[in-house]
N, C-alpha and C positions, 0 to 999 in steps of 0.2 A: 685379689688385685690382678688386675687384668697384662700382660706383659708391656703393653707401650706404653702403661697409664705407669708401670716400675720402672721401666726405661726414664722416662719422663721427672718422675721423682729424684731417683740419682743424679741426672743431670740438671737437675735443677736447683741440688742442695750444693753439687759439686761451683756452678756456676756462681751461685751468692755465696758462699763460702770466699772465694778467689775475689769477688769484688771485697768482701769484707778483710779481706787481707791486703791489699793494694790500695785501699781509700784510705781516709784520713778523716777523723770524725769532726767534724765542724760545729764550732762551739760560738764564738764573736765572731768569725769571720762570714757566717751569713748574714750580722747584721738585723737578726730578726728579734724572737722574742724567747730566745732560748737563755740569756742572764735572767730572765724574769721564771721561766719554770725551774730555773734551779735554785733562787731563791727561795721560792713558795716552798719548795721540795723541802730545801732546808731550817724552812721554820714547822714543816711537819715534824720534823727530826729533832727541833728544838736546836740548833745548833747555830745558826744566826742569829747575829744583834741588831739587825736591820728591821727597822718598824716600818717601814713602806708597807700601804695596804695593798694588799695582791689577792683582797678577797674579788676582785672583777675578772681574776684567772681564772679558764680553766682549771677543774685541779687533780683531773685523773692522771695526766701525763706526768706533773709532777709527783703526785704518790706511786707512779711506776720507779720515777729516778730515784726516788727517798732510799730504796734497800743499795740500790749502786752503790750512792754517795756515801753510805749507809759503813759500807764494807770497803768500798776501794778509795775515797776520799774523794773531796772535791776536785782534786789533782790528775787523780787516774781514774775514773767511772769510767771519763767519755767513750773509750775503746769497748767494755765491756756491754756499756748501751749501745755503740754501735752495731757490736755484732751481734747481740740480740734482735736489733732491728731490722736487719740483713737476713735472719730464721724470722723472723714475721712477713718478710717478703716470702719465703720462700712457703712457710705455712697458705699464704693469702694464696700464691701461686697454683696450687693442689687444690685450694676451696673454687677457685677459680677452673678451671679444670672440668674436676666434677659440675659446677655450675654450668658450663658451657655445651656437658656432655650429654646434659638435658633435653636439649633443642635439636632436635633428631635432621641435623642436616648433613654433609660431607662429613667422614671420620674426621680425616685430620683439624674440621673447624676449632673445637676446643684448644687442639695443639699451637695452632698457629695466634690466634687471642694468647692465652698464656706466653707464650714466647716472646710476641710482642709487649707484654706486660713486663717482662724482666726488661727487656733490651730500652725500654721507655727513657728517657734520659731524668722524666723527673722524679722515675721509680727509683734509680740512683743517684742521684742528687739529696733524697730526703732521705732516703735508709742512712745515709754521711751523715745525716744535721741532726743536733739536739733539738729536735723541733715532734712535735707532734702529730704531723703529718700519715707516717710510717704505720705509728698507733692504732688514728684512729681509722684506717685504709682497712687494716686487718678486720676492724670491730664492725666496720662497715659491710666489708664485704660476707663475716658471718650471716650478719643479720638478711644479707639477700639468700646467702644459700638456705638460711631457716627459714625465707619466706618462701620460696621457691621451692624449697623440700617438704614443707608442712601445705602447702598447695593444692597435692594431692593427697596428702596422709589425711592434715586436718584433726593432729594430734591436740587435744586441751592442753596438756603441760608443754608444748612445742610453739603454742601461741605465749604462755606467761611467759617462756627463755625469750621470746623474741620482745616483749614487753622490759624485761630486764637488759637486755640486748639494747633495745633503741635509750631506754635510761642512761646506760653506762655510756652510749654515744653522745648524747648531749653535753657531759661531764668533761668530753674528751674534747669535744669543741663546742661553745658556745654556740657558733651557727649553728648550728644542727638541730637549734633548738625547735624548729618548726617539721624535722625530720618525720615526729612520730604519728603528723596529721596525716602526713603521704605515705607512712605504712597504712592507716587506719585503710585511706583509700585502695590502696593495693589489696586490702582484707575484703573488701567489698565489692571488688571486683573479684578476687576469687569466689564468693560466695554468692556473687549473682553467676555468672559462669556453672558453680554447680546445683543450685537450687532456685535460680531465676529472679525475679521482683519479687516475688508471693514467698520465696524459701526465705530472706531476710531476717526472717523472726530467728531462725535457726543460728545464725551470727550472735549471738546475745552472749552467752557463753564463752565462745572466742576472745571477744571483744572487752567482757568481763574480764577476763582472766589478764592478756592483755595489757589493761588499764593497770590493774593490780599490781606486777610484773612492773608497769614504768613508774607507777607514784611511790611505792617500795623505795627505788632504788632514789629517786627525787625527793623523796621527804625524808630521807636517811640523811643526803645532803643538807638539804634542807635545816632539817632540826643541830647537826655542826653547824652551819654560819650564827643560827638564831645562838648557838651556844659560846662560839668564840667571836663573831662579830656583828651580833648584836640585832637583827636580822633573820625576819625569818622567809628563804626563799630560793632558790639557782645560783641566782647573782644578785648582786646588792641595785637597787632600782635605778640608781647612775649609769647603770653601765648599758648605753643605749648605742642603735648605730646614728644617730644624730652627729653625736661628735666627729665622727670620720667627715661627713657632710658639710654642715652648716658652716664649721669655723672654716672651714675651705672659700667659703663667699662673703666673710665680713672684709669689708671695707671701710678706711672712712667716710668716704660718700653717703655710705648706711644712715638715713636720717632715723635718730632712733628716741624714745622719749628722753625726757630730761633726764629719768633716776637710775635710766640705765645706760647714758654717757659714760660715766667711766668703768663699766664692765666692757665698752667700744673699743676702750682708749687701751685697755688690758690685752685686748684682742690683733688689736691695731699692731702694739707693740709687740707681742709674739709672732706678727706673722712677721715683721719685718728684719727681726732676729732669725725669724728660719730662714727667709730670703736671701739673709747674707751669710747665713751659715751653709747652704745648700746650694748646688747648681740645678737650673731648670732640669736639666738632662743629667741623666749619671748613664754612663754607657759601660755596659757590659761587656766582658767577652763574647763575641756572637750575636751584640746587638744588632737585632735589624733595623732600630733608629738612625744605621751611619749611613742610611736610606735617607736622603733628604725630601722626598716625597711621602714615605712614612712617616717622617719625623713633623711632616707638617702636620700631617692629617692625627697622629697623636695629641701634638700641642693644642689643635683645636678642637680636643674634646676633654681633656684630662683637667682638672684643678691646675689652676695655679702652683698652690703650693698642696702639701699634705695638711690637709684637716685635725687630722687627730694628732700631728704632731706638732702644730700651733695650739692645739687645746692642752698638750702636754707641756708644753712651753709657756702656756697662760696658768695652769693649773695653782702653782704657789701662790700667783697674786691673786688668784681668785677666790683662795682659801684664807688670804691673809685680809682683801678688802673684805669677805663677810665673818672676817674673827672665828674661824674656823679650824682644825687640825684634820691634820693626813690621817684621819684614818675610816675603818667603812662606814660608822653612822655619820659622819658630817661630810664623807664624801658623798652620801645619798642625798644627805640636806643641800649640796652644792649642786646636786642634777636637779632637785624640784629646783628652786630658785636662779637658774640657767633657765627651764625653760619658757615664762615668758620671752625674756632677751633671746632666746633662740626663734620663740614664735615672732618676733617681728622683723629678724631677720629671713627667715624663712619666706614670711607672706612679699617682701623685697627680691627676692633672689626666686623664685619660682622657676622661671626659665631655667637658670643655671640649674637647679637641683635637678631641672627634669633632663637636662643635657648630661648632665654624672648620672644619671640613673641608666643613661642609656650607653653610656661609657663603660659602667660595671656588666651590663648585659654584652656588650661585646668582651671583656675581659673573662668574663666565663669562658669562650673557644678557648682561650691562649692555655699555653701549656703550662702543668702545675709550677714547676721551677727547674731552671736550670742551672745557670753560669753562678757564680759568688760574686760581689764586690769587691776581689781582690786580683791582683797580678799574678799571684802564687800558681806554680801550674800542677795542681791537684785536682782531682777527682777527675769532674765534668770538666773545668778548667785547662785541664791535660789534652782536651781534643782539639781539631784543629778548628778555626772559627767558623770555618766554611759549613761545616757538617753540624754546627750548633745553629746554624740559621737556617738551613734547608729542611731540621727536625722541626724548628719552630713555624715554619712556613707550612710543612705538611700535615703536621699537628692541629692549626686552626685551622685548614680548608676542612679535612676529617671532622673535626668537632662542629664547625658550621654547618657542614652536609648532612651530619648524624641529626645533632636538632631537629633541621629544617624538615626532613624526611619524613622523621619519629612524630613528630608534629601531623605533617601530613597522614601519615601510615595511621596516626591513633583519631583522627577526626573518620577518614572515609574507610576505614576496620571497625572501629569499635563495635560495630551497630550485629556484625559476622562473629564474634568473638567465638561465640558456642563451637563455632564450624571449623574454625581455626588449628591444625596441629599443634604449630607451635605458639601459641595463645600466650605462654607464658612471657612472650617477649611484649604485653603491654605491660607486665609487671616494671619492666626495664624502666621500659620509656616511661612511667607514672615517679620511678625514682631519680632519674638521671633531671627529670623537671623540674625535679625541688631545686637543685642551683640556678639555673636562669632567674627564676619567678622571685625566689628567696632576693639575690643577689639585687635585681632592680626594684624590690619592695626594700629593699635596709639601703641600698645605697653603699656597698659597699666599697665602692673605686678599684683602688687598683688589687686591692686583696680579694679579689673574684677569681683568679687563676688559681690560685695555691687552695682558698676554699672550697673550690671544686676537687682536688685535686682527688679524693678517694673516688670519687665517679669515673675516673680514667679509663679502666680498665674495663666497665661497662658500655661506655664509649666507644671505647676500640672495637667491644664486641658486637653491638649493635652495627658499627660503618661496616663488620667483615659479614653480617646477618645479610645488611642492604645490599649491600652489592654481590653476593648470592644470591640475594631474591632476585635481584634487576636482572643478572645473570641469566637466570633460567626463566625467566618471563619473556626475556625477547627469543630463548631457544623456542618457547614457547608458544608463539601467537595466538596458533590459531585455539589453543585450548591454554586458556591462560592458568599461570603455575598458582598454585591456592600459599604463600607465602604471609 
């Protein structure tokens, strides 16, 4: 271990450590979907009497909190989750490090990524939150330093970990489900890189292995749901990003056939219950909505109302008008029999879908999370508001520019790749893609910030890549810099 890299270390564990002492673990007061992995948690444990199906969870994050709840009660976990989460940041932070160490550019480049990965506001935001986030950041960022490490080793048993790797990702967020097509691609770009179009055969192997390594850990899943809910599969077939969607656009204007008028009239009625239970706007500590020039340009892109929480709100009567119960097989049966009624609403609202789809593709830049929904002045909450809007401001230009760039850099590169030093920063950019493309293919609105959120730190590094490249390319002119 190299001395700055132990420098580095110490102060890095010193640093999480002291946030993990001055925070406060947030449990209901983010408002999100953290009553729901502690449930799950505790019907792994057998310790709840709550029949609510929660097979459409993830369910890795709750088999992490199961030994917490486990040992310190549902009372007292939260603190001991939290600071476990807070040493996954700081774990991530050293994987991150050596990741960075790779890219043979300025010593201090890794140091300054890294640093700014602590100092991230929504890198501290979520190591507080019973949320998942933190989790799957860690598992994420393994699986780049295996692909990145095995890149050039090209180890057989270094591709199954990474195979097990992207599995266990999946488990830990549902998105993520489309993850392991863009490792595949990352595999195939190393292996054209070292063996060409004609070496490809040589992948077989890899790729075997792999496969292996992801359906292992998916059919292990797999075969528990077929065993406690009935079902054999990831997630129970209801569980689609439709829902977020469509119920966002029902109206009753919706001319819809006769037999599926009162599934309208169901729909009708939950939005209009959300509407009066909810304000258009809920404004944050540090909102930049108190922009009324942002706040327009918000309103006229974002859903009315939330989607999936009108379809949460319709869910009982939907189950009671087709003599149904809460649980995972006839919650399956209520997603086929939705979607007709969702396909004719759909073919109605075209426009609108295509308008949220481009709404989620901007929500990708924004940064993972920050402020809480409450007054209390903790955590993030504790800074002044000025400095929570200027991080959010700087945050999506960075993430917009990185994109756009990466984008660029990987159409008029790719073709150089061979010649390339640091080559390995297509790998980056082939992962950091899977959010945009993912995000405006499911639709997912306004949960594209926080879904991204394990790509942060990839991001950061890629904007501090680019603008060293830029850097030395105008030192450069007349013999342009090979970046």
């Amino acid at each position: 271990m190299d001395k700055k890299f132990r420098i580095f270390t110490i102060c890095s564990f010193l640093y999480c450590l002291l946030l993990a002492l001055v925070c406060h673990p947030v449990v209901m007061e983010s408002q999100g979907d953290a009553p729901a992995y502690i449930e799950l948690a505790k019907q792994f444990l057998g310790m709840s009497d709550n029949t609510t199906d929660l097979s459409s969870r993830q369910p890795l994050y709750s088999l992490f909190l199961a030994p917490f709840i486990s040992i310190w009660g549902e009372n007292g976990f939260s603190y001991p989750v939290m600071y476990c989460q807070f040493f996954m940041v700081f774990l991530s932070s050293l994987l991150l490090y050596k990741l960075f160490e790779k890219f043979l550019l300025f010593k201090s480049f890794p140091l300054i990524i890294t640093i700014l990965y602590l100092l991230n506001l929504s890198t501290i935001n979520y190591a507080s939150s019973i949320l998942s986030e933190t989790f799957s950041l860690l598992i994420f960022t393994i699986i780049v330093y295996v692909l990145i490490e095995n890149s050039e080793k090209d180890r057989i048993s270094l591709w199954f970990v990474l195979g097990l790797l992207a599995g266990l990702m999946v488990l830990a967020r549902f998105n993520m489900l489309g993850l392991p097509v863009f490792i595949v691609l990352c595999m195939l770009l190393i292996h054209y890189r070292h063996y060409g179009i004609t070496g490809l055969k040589k992948s077989i192997y890899p790729f075997l292995y792999y496969f292996l390594g992801l359906l292992l850990v998916l059919n292990i899943w797999s075969l528990y749901n077929l065993r406690e809910n009935g079902f054999y599969g990831v997630f129970p077939p209801y569980h689609a990003g439709q829902r977020w969607a469509i119920p966002a656009t029902i109206k009753r204007t919706n001319h819809i056939s006769g037999k599926y008028k009162p599934l309208l009239e169901i729909f009708v009625k939950a939005r209009q219950k959300y509407e009066k239970e909810n304000p258009s706007i809920s404004l944050k500590k540090g909102s930049l909505l108190e922009n009324q020039a942002a706040q327009r340009l918000y309103l006229s892109l974002k859903p009315q109302v939330n989607g999936y929480q009108v379809y949460k709100l319709a869910h009982d009567d939907l189950l009671k008008y087709f003599d149904l119960k809460d649980n995972s097989v006839d919650n399956a049966r209520l997603g086929y029999l939705l979607k007709p009624f969702y396909k004719e609403i759909a073919k109605q609202n075209r426009a609108k879908l295509t308008k949220f789809r481009f709404y989620s593709l901007i929500n990708t830049f924004r940064a993972g999370g920050t402020t809480l929904a409450v007054d209390e002045k903790m955590n993030i909450n504790a800074l002044p508001p000025v400095l929570v809007k200027i991080y959010k401001v700087i945050f999506f230009c960075m993430a917009a520019i990185t994109f756009l760039v990466a984008a660029l850099f990987f159409v008029f590169k790719i073709k150089s790749i061979k010649e390339h030093k640091n080559w390995k920063v297509f790998i980056l950019i082939i992962l950091i893609s899977y959010f945009p493309v993912v995000h405006f293919y499911a639709n997912v609105i306004s949960d594209a910030n926080r879904f991204k959120f394990p790509a942060e730190p990839l991001i950061i590094g890629l904007f501090i890549y680019f603008v060293h490249a830029g850097s030395e390319y105008l030192k450069m002119k007349i013999t342009p810099y090979k970046f």
